[in-house]
Structure formats: structure tokens, C-alpha cells
C-alpha angles and dihedrals in degrees: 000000000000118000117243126236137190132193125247091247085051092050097048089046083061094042092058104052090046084049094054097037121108088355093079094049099037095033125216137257096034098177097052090067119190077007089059085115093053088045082054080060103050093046094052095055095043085056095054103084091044091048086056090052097053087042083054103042081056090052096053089052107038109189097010120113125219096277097045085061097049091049086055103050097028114043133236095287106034087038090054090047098056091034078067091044090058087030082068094041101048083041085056101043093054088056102048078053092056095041087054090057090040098061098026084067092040089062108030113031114013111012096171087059123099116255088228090061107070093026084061086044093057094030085066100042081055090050092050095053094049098048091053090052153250087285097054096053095040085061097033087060091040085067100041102033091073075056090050087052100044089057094045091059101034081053089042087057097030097065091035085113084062113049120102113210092191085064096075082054133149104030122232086003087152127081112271084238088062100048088044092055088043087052091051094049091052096041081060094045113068112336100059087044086073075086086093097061093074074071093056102021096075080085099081129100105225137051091230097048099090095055085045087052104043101052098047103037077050095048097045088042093056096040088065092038092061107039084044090051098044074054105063092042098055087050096037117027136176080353096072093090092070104057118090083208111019096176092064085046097054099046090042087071090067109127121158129174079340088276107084107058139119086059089142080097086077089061089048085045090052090040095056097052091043085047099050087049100048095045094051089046089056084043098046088050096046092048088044096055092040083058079049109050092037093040090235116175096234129016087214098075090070102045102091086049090039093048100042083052092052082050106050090039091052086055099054090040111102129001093232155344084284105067082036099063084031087063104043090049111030104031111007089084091054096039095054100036093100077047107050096022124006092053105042088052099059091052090045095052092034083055098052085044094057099037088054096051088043085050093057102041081053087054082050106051093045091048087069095039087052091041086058097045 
């Protein structure tokens, strides 16, 4: 089968969606409060050196996926052992996903529904565009992320009468400890998640591409975070930390000359696209590892099972928005840091090692055949 392949302009395109996704509908920073946008910034510069380290481990393997790597510093049984380990995580992290747009429906668009519903809806969406391919989904968000754009900055003018400077007032009012903790937790979700992408990022056609990527589908993703965040503070205020989904509650308040309102269908329109791509990332990434691990000869003949599984476990999840927003905030950073940190770390460290012991044992082996000469 020929290997797919994406350009750098595709995979940034998807970077960036998976980036945006749930961010923009749970917020970030949860325990800085009114400070959430200076926490952003904290995050993202925590997130800088390990985004460097997955860019690198990419560059040492071009063409290779996550579990190819792992497969190369680690060995057969140790590599399949951690490829598990990601397989989980990527399998996890699509429910959560999943779980995010479930209940994001349930509450704020049809709450008689069942939450299965729109969850299977979307599960099989996810299943349709992996199994149609990386390429596929690398052109198909070419085309919809300019739309996605457009919304964010029509929105971002449109609740300017609404937005309350004096509530991001004052600056650093929290205790240094908080808006650490509300940095961490955003350095973990979502910046830390772009993990996943060793397992997609083998795809693209030149060495240099993954750093490339990675800067500049960071700097535009945090660019949005923030001013979106800054957003929902100066409608909100100190309230924002009682919203399940403040940005649908800050641009619900539009209302302009009486006759432009209900635009917070424009926040729902942007969440379901983040949400399809991110899910069939985590997907993509857990059916690739399973080919992997079980030397199968194509991920696509497990997606339909893979994805119905991620479906059915993001059902059963959590009991309510509650634990939801408890867990992304309160334990998901602790629980993904071997993940997102302690583990790629180790590869990465394990893969200079070795390339630096193959390098000298090939400066070796040319000082005789010179000598000869």
C-alpha cells in the first residue's frame, strides 16, 4: 500500500483544530480565575521545550510513526509495551473528546436527547474520515479551517459591546501557586496532547517539516486561546468559573439593534469541527499502534470496532458535566504527564544516545578504509 503523505501547510491546518478543540468550550486555567489568560501563557511556555523534543524525536526518524520509534530505541518487547501504554492514552483521550461534545450538546442544544445520540453521530463521522485517511483529513481542513477563522473574528467584533476591561482587573490578583497550577494544567490540555501527533507526523515529506509544524500550529493556537480567553473574562468575570462552557456563555450574551443575536451557534459550529478532527487524530493514532503492536497488515480494518469502543466508553465515562469539568481540570495533568513528559523523554534521550553511538562506530569503520587507501 502506498504511504501517505501530507504537506506541512495541511498538518498545521490539523494541528491547529486539535489544538482549539475542546479548549475554546471548557476553557483553560480553571484554577487562576479572572488570571486564566496569564496561566495560557504560562502553559504555553512550559510546553515549549517539550514541544521541541517531540519535533526532534520526528526529525531523527523521518518517515517513521510513534510506534516505529518505539519499536527502534526500545526494543520489541519494551517498544510494544509502551506502544500499549499510548494506544490507551490516545484510546482515552478520544473519549474524553467525545465525552466533551456529548455533553456539550446534552446541555446546550438538545437536552431530551440522549446523550448517546449525538456522541454515536459524531463517533461515526470520526470512523469515516480515518478510514479514508490522513490525507484526506489534512485537505478536507485546508478547506474549512479559513471558515473557522472567519467565525472566530466576526464573534471577536461582534461582543465587543460587551466586554468589560475592569474585569480582568486586577492583574496577578491570585496567588503565584494558583496560576501556576492553572499553567500546568494547561501546559497538559491541550498543549502536551500534541504527543499524539509522533504517531501521525511520520506523514510528512521533509526532515525539517515536525519542528515547522509544531512552532507555528503552537503560535497560531495560542494566539486564539488567549485572546478567546481574555474574551470570556471581560464578558463574563469572576463568574467564568461557573460555566461548564464559558465561551457559549459569553457570546450568548450578543445582542445587537435587538436583531443579531443567538450567534452562540457559531461556537457549537467551530466545536464540532475541532472536535471531528481531534477525535480521529486520537483514533488514527490508537488504530495505528494497534497495526503496530499486532503486526497487522492495515490499520483500517479496526476502525469501525476501535471507534464504536471509544463511543460506547465515552458514554459510560463520567456521570455528569461535573466530573467532566473535575477531571480535566483537577487530575487529567497528573494523570498524562508519563504520557506527555516522563516517557518521551526517555525515547528521546534513549535515540540521541544511540545515534550517537551508530555515528561513531561509522567514523570507525572509514578511519581504517582511508588508512588503507
Amino acid at each position: 500500500m502506498q504511504k501517505e503523505q501530507i504537506t506541512d501547510k495541511q498538518a498545521i491546518c490539523i494541528f491547529i483544530p486539535f489544538m482549539i478543540g475542546s479548549t475554546l468550550i471548557i476553557g483553560i486555567g480553571g484554577e487562576a480565575k479572572n488570571d486564566a489568560w496569564v496561566a495560557g501563557i504560562v502553559g504555553a511556555i512550559m510546553a515549549v521545550p517539550m514541544l521541541l523534543v517531540y519535533a526532534r524525536m520526528l526529525s531523527l526518524f523521518p518517515g517513521k510513526d510513534l510506534f516505529d520509534i518505539l519499536n527502534i530505541t526500545l526494543g520489541k518487547v519494551f517498544g510494544k509495551i509502551v506502544a500499549i501504554i499510548y494506544i490507551l492514552y490516545a484510546f482515552h483521550l478520544g473519549a474524553l473528546v467525545l465525552r466533551n461534545f456529548g455533553e456539550f450538546i446534552n446541555t446546550v442544544a438538545m437536552p431530551e436527547t440522549p446523550m448517546f445520540v449525538p456522541m454515536f453521530c459524531m463517533g461515526i463521522v470520526c470512523v469515516i474520515a480515518v478510514r479514508l485517511g490522513i490525507e484526506v483529513l489534512g485537505r478536507t481542513t485546508t478547506y474549512f479551517l479559513p471558515l473557522i477563522f472567519f467565525i472566530l473574528v466576526i464573534v471577536q467584533l461582534l461582543v465587543i459591546p460587551q466586554i468589560h476591561l475592569n474585569y480582568l482587573k486586577p492583574i496577578l490578583e491570585n496567588d503565584t501557586i494558583s496560576i501556576l497550577k492553572g499553567g500546568f494544567s494547561t501546559f497538559s490540555f491541550p498543549y502536551a496532547e500534541t504527543v499524539l501527533f509522533i504517531g501521525v507526523f511520520g506523514s510528512l515529506k521533509s526532515k525539517k517539516s515536525p519542528i515547522k509544524v509544531y512552532l507555528w500550529g503552537t503560535l497560531i493556537s495560542t494566539i486564539i486561546i488567549i485572546v478567546t480567553t481574555i474574551r470570556n473574562i471581560a464578558v463574563l468575570g469572576s463568574m467564568i468559573d461557573r460555566f461548564y462552557f464559558p465561551s457559549y456563555q459569553a457570546v450568548s450574551r450578543i445582542n445587537i439593534g435587538d436583531f443579531l443575536e443567538r450567534i452562540e451557534v457559531t461556537v457549537a459550529i467551530v466545536f464540532i469541527f475541532s472536535v471531528l478532527i481531534k477525535g480521529s487524530i486520537c483514533l488514527l493514532v490508537a488504530c495505528k499502534g494497534i497495526q503496530k503492536v499486532f503486526n497487522l497488515k492495515d490499520y483500517r480494518s479496526i476502525v469501525i470496532q476501535t471507534g464504536l469502543l471509544m463511543v460506547y466508553f465515552a458514554y459510560t465515562i463520567y456521570d455528569n458535566s461535573m466530573e467532566m469539568k473535575y477531571w480535566a481540570f483537577k487530575v487529567y495533568s497528573y494523570y498524562a504527564f508519563p504520557m506527555q513528559v516522563i516517557l518521551p523523554i526517555i525515547i528521546w534521550a534513549v535515540a540521541e544516545i544511540k545515534r550517537k553511538i551508530n555515528s561513531s562506530a561509522e567514523k570507525g569503520e572509514a578511519i581504517p578504509e582511508s588508512t588503507s587507501r
